[in-house]
Every structure is written in C-alpha cells, then in structure tokens.
C-alpha positions, 0 to 999 in steps of 0.5 A: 547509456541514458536513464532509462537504462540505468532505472532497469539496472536498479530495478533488477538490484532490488529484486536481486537483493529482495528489495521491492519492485515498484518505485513510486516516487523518483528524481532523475532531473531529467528535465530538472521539475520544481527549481534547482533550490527544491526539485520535485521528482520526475516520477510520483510526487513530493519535495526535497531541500537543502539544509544547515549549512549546505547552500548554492543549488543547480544542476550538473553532470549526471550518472546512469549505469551501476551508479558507480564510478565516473559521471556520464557525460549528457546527463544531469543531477541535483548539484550542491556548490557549496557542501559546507558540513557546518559546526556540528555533527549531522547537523546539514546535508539534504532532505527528500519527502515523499507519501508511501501511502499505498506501499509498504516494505519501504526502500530508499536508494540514491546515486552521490558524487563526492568531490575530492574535498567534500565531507566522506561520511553520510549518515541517512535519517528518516521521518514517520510525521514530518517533524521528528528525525531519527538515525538509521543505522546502515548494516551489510544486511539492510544497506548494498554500496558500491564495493570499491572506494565505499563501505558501512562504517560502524556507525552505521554510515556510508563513506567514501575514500575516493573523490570525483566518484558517484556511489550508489547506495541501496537502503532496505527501510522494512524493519520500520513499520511506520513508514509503510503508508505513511504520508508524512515519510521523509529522508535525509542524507547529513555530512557526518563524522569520519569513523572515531575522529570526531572531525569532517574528513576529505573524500579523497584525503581522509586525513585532512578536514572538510569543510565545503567541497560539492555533493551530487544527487541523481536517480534518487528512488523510493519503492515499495510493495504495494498494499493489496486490499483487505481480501474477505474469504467467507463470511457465514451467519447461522441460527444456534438455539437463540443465538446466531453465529456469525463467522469469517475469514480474511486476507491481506489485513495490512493496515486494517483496524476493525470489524463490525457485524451489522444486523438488521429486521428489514434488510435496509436499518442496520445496526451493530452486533458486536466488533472485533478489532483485527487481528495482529499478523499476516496470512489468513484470519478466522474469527467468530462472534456470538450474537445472543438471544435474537430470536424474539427479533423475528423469524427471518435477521439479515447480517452484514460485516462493516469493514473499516481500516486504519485510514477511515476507509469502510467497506462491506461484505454481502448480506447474509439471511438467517431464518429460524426455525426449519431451513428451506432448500433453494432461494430463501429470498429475493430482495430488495423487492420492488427493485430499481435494477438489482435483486439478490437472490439468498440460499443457505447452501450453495445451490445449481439453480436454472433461473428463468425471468418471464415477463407479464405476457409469459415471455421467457425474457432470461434464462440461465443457469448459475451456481449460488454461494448463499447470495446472486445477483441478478440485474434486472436494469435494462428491463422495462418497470413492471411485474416479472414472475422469477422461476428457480428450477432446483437440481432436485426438480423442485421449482419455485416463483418469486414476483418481481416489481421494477420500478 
C-alpha cells in the first residue's frame, strides 16, 4: 500500500468519527521537504523541530494503511535517533506549527513508532500565539488510538505497551475555539510520565525506565472545516415618520466582528449611521438600527451596510435608496449617471420590468426582461461614449425613460 492509500483511509477516519475533511497542511516525507532537522509538510506550509533533549534527526522506515502496527517497507518518516526524554516531565519531544486561518473545527492526527526502549507515554500541547504552551487533555470522546497495544491514560495521555510499532492517533481540537483561524497555532508531542509512577518507562517493558530509544513521525495532519464567507441575506432600509429603519439578516458570521450602516445625500460621500457588533452564535441573524430624525437631510438618502471581520477584512452590501414622501412604483433611480460602464437601477418592491437601451439613432441596442429585488445592474461597457434613453415597461404597463450618459 503507498501513501496515497493510506491519506484515503485516514480521510474516511475522520468523516466516519465526525472529524472534518479537509486537511490543509501535511508532512508525509515522501520526498522529506526542508532538512531532516526541520521538515516542512508536503501539503500547505509550516515548520516542525525538535526540542529539550531529543537529538539526532533523518529519516526512516515509514507507515501507510491503519497507521497501526508494523512499518511499511519503502516508505519513510521523520526519525528521531536519539529520544532522550530529559530530566523533567513534559519537558522534550517535537513540536509541528501550522496556520489554520481559513478552518475552523481543528483536527491533528499523527502516525508514532516507539522503539522498544523508547518513552511510552505521550502528552500533546498546543499553542494559539506561538509562545504559550497549554496540555491537552486526551479522552475517548476527542482522541481515537489504535485499539490494541495503545490506550487514553487517565492523565489525558497516549501510551503505548508494545515497541517496534506505529500507533496512529486522531485528536479532535474543536473545543478550543482559538485555534480556528489562527496563524500562530502549534502542536507539540512531549515524552511523559508512565500513568502514577512519576518515571519515564520503556514502550515495550513498562517496568524499566527510559531514558533514550528512537521515536518515528509519519503522515503528520492538520484538517479543519473551511470558513464559509459572511453570507448577508437581505438588507432593507425605509422611511418611518423622520426616521429611517434599516434592517438585515445574515450567515456564516464565523469570525465576523461589526456592522456599519453608512448613508449618504449624493450617493458617493458615506458616512456612519450607527454600528452593531455581531452577534454571538451560529445560524441565521437579524438585526435592526433606527436612524433618527433624517428627513431634514433631504428627499431622497442612499444606505449601504459596511461589513468588517475580526481580521480587518471590509466588504459591502448594495445601496439601498429611501425617498420621502410618497413611494413611486417601478425604477426609482438610475445611477451613477454619467456612467463608465455600470448603472444601477433602484425600485422599492421587487418589480418584473422589460428593459430596452436605445441608442441616440432610436436603435433598440438591448432588450430583456429581468426581475428587480430593489437594485440591477446593468453593464453598459461594451457600448460606445454617449446618449442613451433607458425604457423600463412595467407589468402594469406603465412606462418609463431614463437618460443615460457613458462616458
């Protein structure tokens, strides 16, 4: 079996346990990438070293298949020679970082091969800044092992009882919210204390005490759900009394961090309204904000919602126009005009309009019928600078003309 089999075997692991699907970053060391010191993965970017007292890197004799078991001739891994566990507890093993921006609901899941005299015991930290390192604590629920010769101890760590194997271990992250795109996440695997006995112990004589042995890394993976994009449902603005109510509903706000409402007398200055911050919780959200006492402004007000997430990132919804006074039926406007390429056509309702673009000889150069939910846009690029009459037939049969500048 080669690799490539063995990434279909985990991949249906992971949507079999609930894990996610997609792994974005991955060491197979098929070919090794970096040095034998520090690989970098095969698959998406990042580092990994060793640390404390382990020493003597290459590369040896792989895994592929369940990740359980005996190594697979012609294949290869990342080798530690010399994996001396040090003095103290938790203090030495190996250490893989990797962004997650972009993912959320992290995953880790790794191939070890202990020889017999190796440390037994593994404890897995992480990291959400780079520098900070915090135990995770390894349960039946978040953790799958391979089911003979490996188990969850209850300090919340891997064991092995058994040398010369490879265990696979699959390790669900989601509970720690930080993690989800962050790209200052990291991971380390320590030698640890063997259950209550205070002491390094021997993978295959759990009675004796380790002090060196070999480890062996292979098909090291970090997957994840990806971050679907702030998904806005609807957004609606419209006249009550002298105020305007403005109101919009949303999706997908994973690390999303405020709305502003915008408004504007000409359609291109904008300024703020008012600001909400998102909401916490997924699904669906609705929110409303009251802007007071705007009708001294002027007849006609143009709204649009600022979008900005927790990583900088702006984006913005269509304009809205609200007239005071009494609504009209069909297109309310037509802008910008003079145009370069692209006019938006505004209604209040939405509205099944013939559209017809004649040109200043009385040629029909467009003609097509669309539906309208408040805004369209028409492209008017591919059209030679000048005059252009815009004719809008409504259901009812009422008619209307709009002139047009390209320029």
């Amino acid at each position: 079996m080669n690799k490539l089999f063995t990434l279909l075997i985990l991949l249906f692991t992971l949507v079999s346990k609930g894990f996610s699907q997609t792994t974005f970053t991955q060491w197979i060391y098929e070919p090794l990438n970096g040095t034998a010191a520090n690989p970098t993965p095969n698959t998406g970017s990042g580092t990994s070293a060793l640390f404390g007292s382990m020493s003597t890197t290459s590369t040896a004799t792989g895994m592929t298949g369940t990740g359980c078991g005996a190594q697979t001739t012609g294949t290869l891994a990342w080798a530690i020679g010399t994996a001396n566990p040090g003095t103290t507890n938790e203090s030495s093993g190996v250490q893989f970082n990797t962004s997650t921006s972009g993912y959320t609901g992290i995953n880790v899941s790794w191939d070890q091969r202990f020889s017999n005299t190796s440390t037994n015991t593994v404890r897995l930290q992480y990291t959400t800044d780079g520098s900070t390192w915090t135990n995770f604590t390894m349960t039946g629920s978040n953790t799958t092992i391979c089911a003979t010769g490996a188990a969850i101890n209850s300090n919340g760590c891997a064991e092995t009882i058994g040398g010369d194997q490879y265990r696979r271990v699959l390790v669900d992250l989601s509970s720690i919210t930080a993690a989800n795109n962050n790209a200052n996440f990291g991971v380390r695997m320590l030698a640890a204390h063997y259950q209550n006995t205070g002491q390094f112990r021997q993978a295959n004589t759990p009675g004796s005490v380790a002090t060196g042995g070999t480890w062996r890394f292979d098909n090291v993976a970090f997957s994840g759900t990806t971050i679907l994009p702030l998904s806005l449902l609807s957004f609606n603005a419209k006249a009550q009394g002298n105020n305007i109510i403005v109101d919009w509903k949303s999706n997908n706000e994973i690390n999303h961090k405020y709305y502003e409402v915008v408004y504007s007398t000409d359609g291109s200055n904008f300024i703020q309204a008012g600001q909400r911050n998102a909401l916490v919780g997924s699904g669906e959200k609705v929110y409303t904000l009251t802007h007071q006492n705007v009708s001294l402004l002027g007849s006609k007000l143009f709204y649009r919602l600022k979008m900005v997430s927790t990583t900088g990132v702006v984006t913005y919804s269509n304009i809205v126009i609200v007239r005071f006074g009494k609504q009209v039926q069909g297109i309310t406007d037509v802008y910008p005009n003079p145009t370069t390429g692209i006019v938006t056509l505004i209604t209040n309702a939405t509205e099944q309009v013939q559209l017809n673009l004649i040109d200043a000889s009385g040629k029909i150069i467009v003609s097509k019928q669309v539906f309208i939910n408040n805004t369209y846009n028409l492209d008017l690029t591919k059209y030679a600078n000048g005059i252009y009459i815009l004719e809008a037939t409504l259901t009812n049969g009422n008619k209307q003309q709009f002139k047009v500048v390209k320029k």
